[in-house]
VOPAGU-2260 file (C-alpha; in pm, 1 decimal, decimal comma):
REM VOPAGU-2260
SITE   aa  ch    i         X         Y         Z
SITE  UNK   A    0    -851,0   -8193,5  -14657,5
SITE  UNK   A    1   -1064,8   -8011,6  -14374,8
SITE  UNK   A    2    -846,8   -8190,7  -14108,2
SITE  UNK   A    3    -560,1   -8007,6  -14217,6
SITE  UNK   A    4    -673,4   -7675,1  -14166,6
SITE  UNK   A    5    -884,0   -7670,3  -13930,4
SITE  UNK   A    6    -807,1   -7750,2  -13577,6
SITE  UNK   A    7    -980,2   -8115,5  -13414,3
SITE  UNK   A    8   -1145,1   -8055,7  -13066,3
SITE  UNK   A    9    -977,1   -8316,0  -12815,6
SITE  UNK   A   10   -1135,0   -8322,6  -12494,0
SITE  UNK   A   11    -877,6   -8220,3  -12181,8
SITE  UNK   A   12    -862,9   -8588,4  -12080,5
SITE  UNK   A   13    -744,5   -8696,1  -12428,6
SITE  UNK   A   14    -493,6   -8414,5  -12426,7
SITE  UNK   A   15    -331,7   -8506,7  -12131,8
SITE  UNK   A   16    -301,8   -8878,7  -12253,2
SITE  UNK   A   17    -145,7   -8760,5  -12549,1
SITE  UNK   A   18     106,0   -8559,2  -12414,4
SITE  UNK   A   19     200,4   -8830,7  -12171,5
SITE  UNK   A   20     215,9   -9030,5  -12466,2
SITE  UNK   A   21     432,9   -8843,4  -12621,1
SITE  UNK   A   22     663,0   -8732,5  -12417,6
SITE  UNK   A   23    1018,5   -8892,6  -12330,5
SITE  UNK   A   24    1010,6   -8737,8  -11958,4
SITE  UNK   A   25     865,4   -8972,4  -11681,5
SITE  UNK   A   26     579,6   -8789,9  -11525,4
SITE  UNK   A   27     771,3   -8781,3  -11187,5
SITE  UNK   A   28    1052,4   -8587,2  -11275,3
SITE  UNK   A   29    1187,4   -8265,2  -11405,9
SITE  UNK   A   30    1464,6   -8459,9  -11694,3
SITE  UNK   A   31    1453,3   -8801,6  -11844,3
SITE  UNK   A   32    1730,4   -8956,4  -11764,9
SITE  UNK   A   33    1799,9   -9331,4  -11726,9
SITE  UNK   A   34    1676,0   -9470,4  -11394,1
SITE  UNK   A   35    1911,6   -9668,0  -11191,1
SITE  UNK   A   36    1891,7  -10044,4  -11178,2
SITE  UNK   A   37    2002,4  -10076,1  -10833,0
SITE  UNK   A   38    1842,0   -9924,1  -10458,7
SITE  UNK   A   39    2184,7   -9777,9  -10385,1
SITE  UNK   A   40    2188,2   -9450,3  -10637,2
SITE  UNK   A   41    2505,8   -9187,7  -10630,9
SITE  UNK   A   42    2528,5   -8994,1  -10305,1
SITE  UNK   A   43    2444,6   -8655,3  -10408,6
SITE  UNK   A   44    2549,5   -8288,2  -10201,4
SITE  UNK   A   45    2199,6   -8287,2  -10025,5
SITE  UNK   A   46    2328,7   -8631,8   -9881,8
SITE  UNK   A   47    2644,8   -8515,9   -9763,5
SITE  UNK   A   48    2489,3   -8169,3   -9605,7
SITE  UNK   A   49    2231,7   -8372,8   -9399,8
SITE  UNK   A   50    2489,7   -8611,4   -9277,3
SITE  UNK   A   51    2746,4   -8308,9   -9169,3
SITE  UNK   A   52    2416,6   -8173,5   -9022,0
SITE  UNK   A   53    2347,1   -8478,5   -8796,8
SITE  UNK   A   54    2746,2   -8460,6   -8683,5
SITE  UNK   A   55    2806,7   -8792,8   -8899,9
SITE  UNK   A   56    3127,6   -8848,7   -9017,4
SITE  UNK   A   57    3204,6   -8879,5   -9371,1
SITE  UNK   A   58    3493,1   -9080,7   -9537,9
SITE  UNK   A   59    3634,9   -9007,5   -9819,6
SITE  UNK   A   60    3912,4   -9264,1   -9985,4
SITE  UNK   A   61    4136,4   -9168,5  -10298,1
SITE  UNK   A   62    4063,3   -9421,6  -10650,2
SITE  UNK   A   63    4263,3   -9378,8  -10995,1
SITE  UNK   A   64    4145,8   -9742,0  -11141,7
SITE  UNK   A   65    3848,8   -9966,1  -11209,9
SITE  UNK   A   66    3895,8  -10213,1  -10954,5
SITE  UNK   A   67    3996,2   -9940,7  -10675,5
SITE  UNK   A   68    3694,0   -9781,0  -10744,8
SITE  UNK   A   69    3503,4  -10138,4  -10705,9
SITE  UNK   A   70    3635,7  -10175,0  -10374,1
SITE  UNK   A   71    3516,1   -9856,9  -10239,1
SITE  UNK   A   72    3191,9   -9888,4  -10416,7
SITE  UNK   A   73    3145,7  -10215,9  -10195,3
SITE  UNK   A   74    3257,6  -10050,4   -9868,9
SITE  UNK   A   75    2991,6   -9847,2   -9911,3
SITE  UNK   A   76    3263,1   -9488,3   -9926,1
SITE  UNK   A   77    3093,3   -9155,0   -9964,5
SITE  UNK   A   78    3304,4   -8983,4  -10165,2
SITE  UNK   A   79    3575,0   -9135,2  -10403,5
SITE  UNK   A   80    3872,3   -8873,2  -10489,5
SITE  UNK   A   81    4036,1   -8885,3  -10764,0
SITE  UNK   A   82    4353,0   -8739,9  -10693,5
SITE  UNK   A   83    4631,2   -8597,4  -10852,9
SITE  UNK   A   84    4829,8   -8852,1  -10575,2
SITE  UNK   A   85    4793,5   -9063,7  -10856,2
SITE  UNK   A   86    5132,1   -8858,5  -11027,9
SITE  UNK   A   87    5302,4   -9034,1  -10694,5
SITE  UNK   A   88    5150,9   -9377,7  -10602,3
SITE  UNK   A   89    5090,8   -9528,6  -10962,2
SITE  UNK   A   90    5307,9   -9313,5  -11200,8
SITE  UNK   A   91    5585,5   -9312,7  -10953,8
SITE  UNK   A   92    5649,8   -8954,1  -10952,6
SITE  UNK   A   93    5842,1   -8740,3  -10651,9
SITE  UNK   A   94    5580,7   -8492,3  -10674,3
SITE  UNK   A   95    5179,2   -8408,8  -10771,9
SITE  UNK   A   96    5311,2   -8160,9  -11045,3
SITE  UNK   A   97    5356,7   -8397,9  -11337,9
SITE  UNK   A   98    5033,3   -8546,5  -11389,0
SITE  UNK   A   99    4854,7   -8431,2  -11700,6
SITE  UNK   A  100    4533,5   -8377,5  -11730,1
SITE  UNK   A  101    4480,3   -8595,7  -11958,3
SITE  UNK   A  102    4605,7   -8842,3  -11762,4
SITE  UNK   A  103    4394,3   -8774,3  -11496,8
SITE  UNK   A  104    4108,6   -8788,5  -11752,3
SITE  UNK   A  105    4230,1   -9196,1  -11784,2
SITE  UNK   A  106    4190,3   -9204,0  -11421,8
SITE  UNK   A  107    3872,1   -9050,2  -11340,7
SITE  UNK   A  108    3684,8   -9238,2  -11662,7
SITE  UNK   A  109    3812,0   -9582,3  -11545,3
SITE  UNK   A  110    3690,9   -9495,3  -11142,7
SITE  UNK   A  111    3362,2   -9371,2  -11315,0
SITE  UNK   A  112    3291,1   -9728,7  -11446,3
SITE  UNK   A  113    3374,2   -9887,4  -11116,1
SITE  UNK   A  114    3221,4   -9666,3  -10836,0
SITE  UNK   A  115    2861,9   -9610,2  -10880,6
SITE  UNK   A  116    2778,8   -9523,8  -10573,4
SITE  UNK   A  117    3012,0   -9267,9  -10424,3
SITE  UNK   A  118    3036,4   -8894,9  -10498,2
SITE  UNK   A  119    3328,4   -8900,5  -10760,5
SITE  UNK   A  120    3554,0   -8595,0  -10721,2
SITE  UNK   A  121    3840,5   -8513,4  -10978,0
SITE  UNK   A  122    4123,4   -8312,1  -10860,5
SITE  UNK   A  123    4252,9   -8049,1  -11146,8
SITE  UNK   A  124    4606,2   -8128,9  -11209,8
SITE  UNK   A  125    4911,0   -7858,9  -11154,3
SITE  UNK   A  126    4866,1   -7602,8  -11442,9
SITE  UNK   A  127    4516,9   -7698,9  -11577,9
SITE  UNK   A  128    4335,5   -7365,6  -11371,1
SITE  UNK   A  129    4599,0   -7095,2  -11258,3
SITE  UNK   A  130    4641,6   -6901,5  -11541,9
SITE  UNK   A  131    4261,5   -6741,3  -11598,4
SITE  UNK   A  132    3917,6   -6783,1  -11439,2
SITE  UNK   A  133    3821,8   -6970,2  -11821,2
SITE  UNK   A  134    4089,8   -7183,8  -11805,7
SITE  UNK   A  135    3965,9   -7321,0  -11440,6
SITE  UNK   A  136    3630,5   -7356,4  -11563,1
SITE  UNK   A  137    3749,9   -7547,8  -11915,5
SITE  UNK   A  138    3954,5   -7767,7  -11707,2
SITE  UNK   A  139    3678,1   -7828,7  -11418,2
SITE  UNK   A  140    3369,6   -7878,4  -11731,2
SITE  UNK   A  141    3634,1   -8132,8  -11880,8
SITE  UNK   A  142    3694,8   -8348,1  -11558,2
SITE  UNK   A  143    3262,6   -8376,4  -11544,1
SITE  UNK   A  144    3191,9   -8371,8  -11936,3
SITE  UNK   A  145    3518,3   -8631,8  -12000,7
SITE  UNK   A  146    3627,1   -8750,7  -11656,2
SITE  UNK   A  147    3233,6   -8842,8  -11567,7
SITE  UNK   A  148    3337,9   -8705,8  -11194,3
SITE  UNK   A  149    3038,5   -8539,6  -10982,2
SITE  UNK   A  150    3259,1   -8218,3  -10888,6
SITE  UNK   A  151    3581,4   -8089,5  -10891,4
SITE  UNK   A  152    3905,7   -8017,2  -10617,3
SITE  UNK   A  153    4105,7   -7747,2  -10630,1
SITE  UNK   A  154    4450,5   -7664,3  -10407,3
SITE  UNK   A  155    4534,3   -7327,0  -10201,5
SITE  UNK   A  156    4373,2   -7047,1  -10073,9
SITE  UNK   A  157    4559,7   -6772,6  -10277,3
SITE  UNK   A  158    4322,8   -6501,7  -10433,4
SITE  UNK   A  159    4378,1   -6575,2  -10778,4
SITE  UNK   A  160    4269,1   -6963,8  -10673,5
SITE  UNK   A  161    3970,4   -6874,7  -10460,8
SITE  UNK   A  162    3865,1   -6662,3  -10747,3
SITE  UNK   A  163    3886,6   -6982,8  -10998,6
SITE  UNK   A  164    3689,4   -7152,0  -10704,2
SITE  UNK   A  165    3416,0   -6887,2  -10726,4
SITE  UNK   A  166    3393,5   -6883,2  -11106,7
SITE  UNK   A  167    3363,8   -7303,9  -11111,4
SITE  UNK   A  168    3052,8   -7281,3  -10869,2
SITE  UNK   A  169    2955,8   -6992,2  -11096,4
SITE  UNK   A  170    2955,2   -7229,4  -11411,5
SITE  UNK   A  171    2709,6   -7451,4  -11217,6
SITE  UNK   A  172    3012,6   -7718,8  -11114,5
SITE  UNK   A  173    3089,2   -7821,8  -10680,0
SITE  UNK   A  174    3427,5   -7751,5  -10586,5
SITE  UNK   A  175    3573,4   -7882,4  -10267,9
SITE  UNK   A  176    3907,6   -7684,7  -10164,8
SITE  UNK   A  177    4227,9   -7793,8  -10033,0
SITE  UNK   A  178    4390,2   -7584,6   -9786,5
SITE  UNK   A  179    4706,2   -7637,7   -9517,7
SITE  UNK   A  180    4942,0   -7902,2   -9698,3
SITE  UNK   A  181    4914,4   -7794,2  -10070,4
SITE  UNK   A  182    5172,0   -8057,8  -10229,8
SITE  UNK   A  183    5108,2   -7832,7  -10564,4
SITE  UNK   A  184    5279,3   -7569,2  -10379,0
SITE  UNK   A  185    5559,6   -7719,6  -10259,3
SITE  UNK   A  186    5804,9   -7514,2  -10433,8
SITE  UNK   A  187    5676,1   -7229,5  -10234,2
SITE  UNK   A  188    5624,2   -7435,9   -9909,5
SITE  UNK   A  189    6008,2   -7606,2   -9942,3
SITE  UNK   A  190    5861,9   -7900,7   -9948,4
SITE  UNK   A  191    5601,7   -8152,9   -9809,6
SITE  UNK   A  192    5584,4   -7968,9   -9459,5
SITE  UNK   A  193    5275,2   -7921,0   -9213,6
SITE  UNK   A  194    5091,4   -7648,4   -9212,9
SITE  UNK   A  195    4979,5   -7406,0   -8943,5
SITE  UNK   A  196    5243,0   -7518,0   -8665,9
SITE  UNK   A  197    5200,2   -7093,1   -8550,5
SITE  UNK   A  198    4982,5   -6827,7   -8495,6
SITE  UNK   A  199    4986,0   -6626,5   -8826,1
SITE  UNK   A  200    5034,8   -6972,6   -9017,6
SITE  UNK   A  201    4723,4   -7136,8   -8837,9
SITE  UNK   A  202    4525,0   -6798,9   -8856,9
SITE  UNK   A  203    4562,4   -6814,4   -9222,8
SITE  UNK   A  204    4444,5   -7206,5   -9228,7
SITE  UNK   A  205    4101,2   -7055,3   -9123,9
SITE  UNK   A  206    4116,8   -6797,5   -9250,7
SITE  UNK   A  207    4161,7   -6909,7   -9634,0
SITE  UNK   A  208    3929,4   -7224,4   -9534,2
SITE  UNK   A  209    3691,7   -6935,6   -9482,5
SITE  UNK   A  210    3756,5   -6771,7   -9788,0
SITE  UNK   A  211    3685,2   -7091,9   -9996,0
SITE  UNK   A  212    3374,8   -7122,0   -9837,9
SITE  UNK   A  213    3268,7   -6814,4   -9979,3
SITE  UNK   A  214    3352,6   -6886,7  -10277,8
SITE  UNK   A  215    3058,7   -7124,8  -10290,6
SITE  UNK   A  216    3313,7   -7477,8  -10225,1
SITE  UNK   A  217    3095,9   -7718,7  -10055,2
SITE  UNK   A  218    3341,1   -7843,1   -9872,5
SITE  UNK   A  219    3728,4   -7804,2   -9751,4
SITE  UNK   A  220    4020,6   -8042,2   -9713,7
SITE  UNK   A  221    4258,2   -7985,3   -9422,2
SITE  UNK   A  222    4580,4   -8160,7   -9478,8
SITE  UNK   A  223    4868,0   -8203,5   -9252,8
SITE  UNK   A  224    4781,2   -7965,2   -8988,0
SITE  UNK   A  225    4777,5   -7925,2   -8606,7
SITE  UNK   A  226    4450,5   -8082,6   -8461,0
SITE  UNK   A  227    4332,8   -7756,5   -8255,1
SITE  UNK   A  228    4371,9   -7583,2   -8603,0
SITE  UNK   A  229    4176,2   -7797,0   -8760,6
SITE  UNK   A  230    3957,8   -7789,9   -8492,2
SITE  UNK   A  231    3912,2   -7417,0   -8502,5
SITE  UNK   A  232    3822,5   -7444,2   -8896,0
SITE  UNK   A  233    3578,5   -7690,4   -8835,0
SITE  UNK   A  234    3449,4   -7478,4   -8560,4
SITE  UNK   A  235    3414,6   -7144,2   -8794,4
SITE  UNK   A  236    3278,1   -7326,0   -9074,0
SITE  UNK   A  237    2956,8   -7410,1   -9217,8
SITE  UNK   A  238    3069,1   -7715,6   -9457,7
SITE  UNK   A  239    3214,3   -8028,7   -9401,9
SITE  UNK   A  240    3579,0   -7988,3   -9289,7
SITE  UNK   A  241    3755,5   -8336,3   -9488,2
SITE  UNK   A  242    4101,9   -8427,3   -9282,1
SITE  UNK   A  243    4421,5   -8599,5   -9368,6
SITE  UNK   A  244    4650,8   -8571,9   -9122,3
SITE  UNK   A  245    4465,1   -8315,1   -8957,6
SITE  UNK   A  246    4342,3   -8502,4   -8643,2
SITE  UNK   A  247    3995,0   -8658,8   -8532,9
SITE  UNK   A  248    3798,0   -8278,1   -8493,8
SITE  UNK   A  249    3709,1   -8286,7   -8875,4
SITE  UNK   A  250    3368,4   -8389,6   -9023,6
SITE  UNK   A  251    3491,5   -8666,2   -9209,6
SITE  UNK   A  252    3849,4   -8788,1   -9337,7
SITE  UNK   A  253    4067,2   -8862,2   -9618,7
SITE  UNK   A  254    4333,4   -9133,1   -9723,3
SITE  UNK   A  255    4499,3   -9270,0   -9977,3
SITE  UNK   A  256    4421,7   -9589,6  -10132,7
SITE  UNK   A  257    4721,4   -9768,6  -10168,2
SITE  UNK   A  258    4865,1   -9596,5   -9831,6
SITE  UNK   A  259    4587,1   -9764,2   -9637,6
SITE  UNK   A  260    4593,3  -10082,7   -9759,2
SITE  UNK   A  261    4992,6  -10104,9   -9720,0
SITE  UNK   A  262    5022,8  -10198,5  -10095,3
SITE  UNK   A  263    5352,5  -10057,9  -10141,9
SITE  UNK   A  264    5683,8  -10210,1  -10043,5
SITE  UNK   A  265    5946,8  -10064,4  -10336,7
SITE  UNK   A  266    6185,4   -9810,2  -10134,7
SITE  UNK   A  267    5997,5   -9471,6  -10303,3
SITE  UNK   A  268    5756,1   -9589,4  -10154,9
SITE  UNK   A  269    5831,7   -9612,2   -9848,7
SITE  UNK   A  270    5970,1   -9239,1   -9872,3
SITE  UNK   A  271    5684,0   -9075,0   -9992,0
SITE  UNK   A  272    5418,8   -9280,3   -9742,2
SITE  UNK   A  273    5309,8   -9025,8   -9501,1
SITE  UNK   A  274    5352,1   -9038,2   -9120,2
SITE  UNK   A  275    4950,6   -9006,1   -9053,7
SITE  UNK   A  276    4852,4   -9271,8   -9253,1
SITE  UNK   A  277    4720,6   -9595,6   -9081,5
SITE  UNK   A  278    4775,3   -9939,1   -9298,2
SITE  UNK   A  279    4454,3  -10118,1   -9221,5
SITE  UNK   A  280    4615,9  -10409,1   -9401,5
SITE  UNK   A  281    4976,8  -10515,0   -9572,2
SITE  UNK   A  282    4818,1  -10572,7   -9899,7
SITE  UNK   A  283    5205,5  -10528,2  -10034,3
SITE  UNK   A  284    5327,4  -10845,3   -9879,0
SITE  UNK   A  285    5044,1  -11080,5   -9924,9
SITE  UNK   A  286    5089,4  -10967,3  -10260,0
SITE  UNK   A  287    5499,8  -10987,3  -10263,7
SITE  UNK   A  288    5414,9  -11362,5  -10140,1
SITE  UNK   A  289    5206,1  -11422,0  -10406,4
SITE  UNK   A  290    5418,4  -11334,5  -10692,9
SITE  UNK   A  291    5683,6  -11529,3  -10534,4
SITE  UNK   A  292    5515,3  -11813,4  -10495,5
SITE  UNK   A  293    5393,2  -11761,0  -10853,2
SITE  UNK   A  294    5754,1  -11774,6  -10992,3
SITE  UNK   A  295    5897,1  -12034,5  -10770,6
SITE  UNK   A  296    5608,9  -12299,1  -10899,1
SITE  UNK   A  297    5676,5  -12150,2  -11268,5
SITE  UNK   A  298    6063,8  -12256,8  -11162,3
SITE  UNK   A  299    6017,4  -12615,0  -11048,3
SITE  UNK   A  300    5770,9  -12718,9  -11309,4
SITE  UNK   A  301    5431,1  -12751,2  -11081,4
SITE  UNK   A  302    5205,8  -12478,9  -11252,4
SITE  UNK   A  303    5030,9  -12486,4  -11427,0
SITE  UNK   A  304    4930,6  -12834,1  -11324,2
SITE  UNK   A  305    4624,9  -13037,5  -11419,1
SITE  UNK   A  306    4427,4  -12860,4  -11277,9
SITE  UNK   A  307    4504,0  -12546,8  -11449,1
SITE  UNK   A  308    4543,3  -12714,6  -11758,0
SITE  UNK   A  309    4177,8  -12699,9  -11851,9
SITE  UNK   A  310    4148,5  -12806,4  -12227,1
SITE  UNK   A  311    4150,5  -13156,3  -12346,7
SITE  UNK   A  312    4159,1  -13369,8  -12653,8
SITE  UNK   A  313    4011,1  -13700,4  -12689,3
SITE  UNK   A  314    4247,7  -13983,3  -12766,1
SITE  UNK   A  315    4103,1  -14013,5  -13153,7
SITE  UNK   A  316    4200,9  -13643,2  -13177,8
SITE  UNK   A  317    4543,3  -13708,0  -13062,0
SITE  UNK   A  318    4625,7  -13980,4  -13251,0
SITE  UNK   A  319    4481,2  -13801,9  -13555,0
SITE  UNK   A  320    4693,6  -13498,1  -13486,0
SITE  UNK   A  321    4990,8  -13689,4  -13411,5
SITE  UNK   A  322    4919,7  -13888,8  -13789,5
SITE  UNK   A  323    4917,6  -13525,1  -13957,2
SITE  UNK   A  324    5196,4  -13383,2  -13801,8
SITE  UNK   A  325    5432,9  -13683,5  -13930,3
SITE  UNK   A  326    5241,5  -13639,8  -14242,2
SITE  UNK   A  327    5381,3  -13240,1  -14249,8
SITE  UNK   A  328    5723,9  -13409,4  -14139,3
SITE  UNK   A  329    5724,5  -13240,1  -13842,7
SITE  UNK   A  330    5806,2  -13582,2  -13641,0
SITE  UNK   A  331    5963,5  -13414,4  -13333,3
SITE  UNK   A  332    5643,6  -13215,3  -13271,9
SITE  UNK   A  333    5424,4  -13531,0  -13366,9
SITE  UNK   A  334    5634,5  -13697,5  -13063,1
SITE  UNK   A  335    5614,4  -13392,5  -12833,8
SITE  UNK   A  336    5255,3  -13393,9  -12853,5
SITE  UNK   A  337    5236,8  -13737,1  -12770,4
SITE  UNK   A  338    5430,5  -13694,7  -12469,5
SITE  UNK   A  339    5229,9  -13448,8  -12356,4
SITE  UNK   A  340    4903,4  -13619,7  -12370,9
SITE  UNK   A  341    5057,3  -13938,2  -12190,2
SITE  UNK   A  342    5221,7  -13714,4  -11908,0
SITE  UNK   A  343    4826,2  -13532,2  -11843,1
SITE  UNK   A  344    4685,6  -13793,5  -11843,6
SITE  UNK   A  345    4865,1  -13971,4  -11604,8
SITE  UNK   A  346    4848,7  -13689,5  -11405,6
SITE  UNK   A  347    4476,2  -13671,8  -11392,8
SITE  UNK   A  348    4475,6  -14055,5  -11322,9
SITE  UNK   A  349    4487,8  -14021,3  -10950,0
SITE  UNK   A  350    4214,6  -13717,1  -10952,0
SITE  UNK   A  351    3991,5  -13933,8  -11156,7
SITE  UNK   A  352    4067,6  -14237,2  -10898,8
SITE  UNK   A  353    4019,3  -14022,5  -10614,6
SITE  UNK   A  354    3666,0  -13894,6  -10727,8
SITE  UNK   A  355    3525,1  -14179,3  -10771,2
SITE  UNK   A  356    3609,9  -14328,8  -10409,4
């Protein structure tokens, strides 16, 4: 039993082999990990820096579903947001401040599945970071561990939020911030209004933009203020400045999903649809048309038709059904069925005829 005692001399070569052998870690990098199947991988921070670097812009678009996140997947988006908006466009809220987080979980797994290659970003819901620097870094591990987002984004520039901020990039998480427009703070703002329309307001949009930047956020979103203000914060910054209604002097901008593609048309809608926003498209009336269309042909009897009446029985079949259901005394049905397989196939008739002109 010498071989368990005493030591076997392996040559360098052979120990090497074996400890490629077996080891789980590809030679080539640092963690094993799966490797993507596909040449487009997640756009990472280092991506994002370089392109702010070389003065490219960077667009950002708001997701809270699976085939949202698709979509911007396919556009080729950089970063996909998932926003606490969602409280207003899908849960038809007045306001950001409902939204749970664990609602916003829901969200930010379904976008996860979707969007593979955009930077996903999870906004922490109203009341999920405020209270304690612990609490803001529970909520922001959650929306990565659960949510499956990249980073986190955070509203305001007050200290007790730039100091949640600092103690997120602390606990190894990104953090964009949120500054001008806070709708989280509307009960102190009175409301959805712009931000820095005078001096000491737009001197405290850079200012706090400043402030989150040392903080460690890699990045700042300017909403709903003047364009030489934004400007100005671009300017004195050394991140990405990411605008929504903020004017063209930002690094890259922000909208809203359902905003830009027009989807909707219902009246609370209409009132919460910001001025800034452009509709690229009137996604709500093509699909207002649809549905219309949908029950007007459900109405008059012509869908589905035969050619969305797929499954078939061969005449045997039918006569053998039609044999048991009189046998069950269930004659009416045993007639109904008949009917039915008379009136499709008379319909198909003419395809059938056509088809083989």
């Amino acid at each position: 039993m010498a071989f368990l005692t005493k030591p076997s001399k392996i040559s360098p070569l052979a120990r090497v082999c074996l400890s490629r052998c077996m080891s789980h870690v590809p030679e080539n990098t640092v963690y094993g990990g799966p490797t993507p199947q596909t040449a487009d991988r997640r756009v990472t921070l280092n991506q994002l820096k370089q392109k702010y670097k070389k003065g490219e812009p960077i667009t950002v678009v708001t997701a809270y579903d699976y085939p949202s996140a698709v979509h911007l997947d396919i556009a080729g988006i950089d970063i996909c947001l998932v926003g606490d908006s969602a409280s207003m466009v899908v849960h038809g809220h007045d306001t950001t401040l409902p939204i749970s987080l664990e609602e916003m979980l829901v969200h930010c797994r379904a976008v996860a599945r979707g969007a593979k290659r955009p930077l996903l970003v999870g906004d922490l819901p109203f009341g999920t970071y405020e209270t304690s620097t612990s609490q803001a870094v529970d909520t922001a591990v959650k929306v990565l561990r659960e949510g499956g987002m990249d980073a986190i984004k955070l509203e305001g520039g007050s200290p007790s939020r730039i100091t949640a901020a600092k103690a997120i990039v602390e606990a190894g998480i990104a953090v964009i911030g949120h500054v001008g427009l806070t709708p989280q703070a509307i009960s102190v703002l009175g409301g959805f209004r712009p931000q820095g329309k005078n001096v000491s307001s737009a001197i405290k949009v850079v200012e706090t933009a400043m402030a989150l930047q040392e903080a460690g956020c890699f990045s700042v979103v300017l909403e709903c203020v003047p364009a030489p203000v934004a400007a100005a914060a671009t300017s004195a910054l050394r991140i990405p400045t990411i605008g929504i209604g903020a004017g063209p002097f930002c690094s890259g901008q922000v909208l809203v999903y359902h905003d830009l593609l027009g989807m909707l048309q219902h009246p609370h809608h209409a009132k919460v649809t910001p001025k800034f926003c452009k509709q690229y498209a009137c996604v709500g009336d093509v699909i207002k048309k649809a549905l219309s269309e949908y029950k007007e042909e459900v109405n008059n009897g012509s869908f589905p038709g035969p050619s969305h009446t797929p499954y078939k029985m061969n005449p045997d079949d039918v006569n053998g059904f039609f044999n048991e259901l009189e046998k069950l005394g269930l004659n009416k049905a045993a007639s109904a069925a008949t009917a039915a397989a008379e009136k499709m196939n008379t319909a198909q008739r003419p395809d059938t005829e056509t088809s083989q002109k």
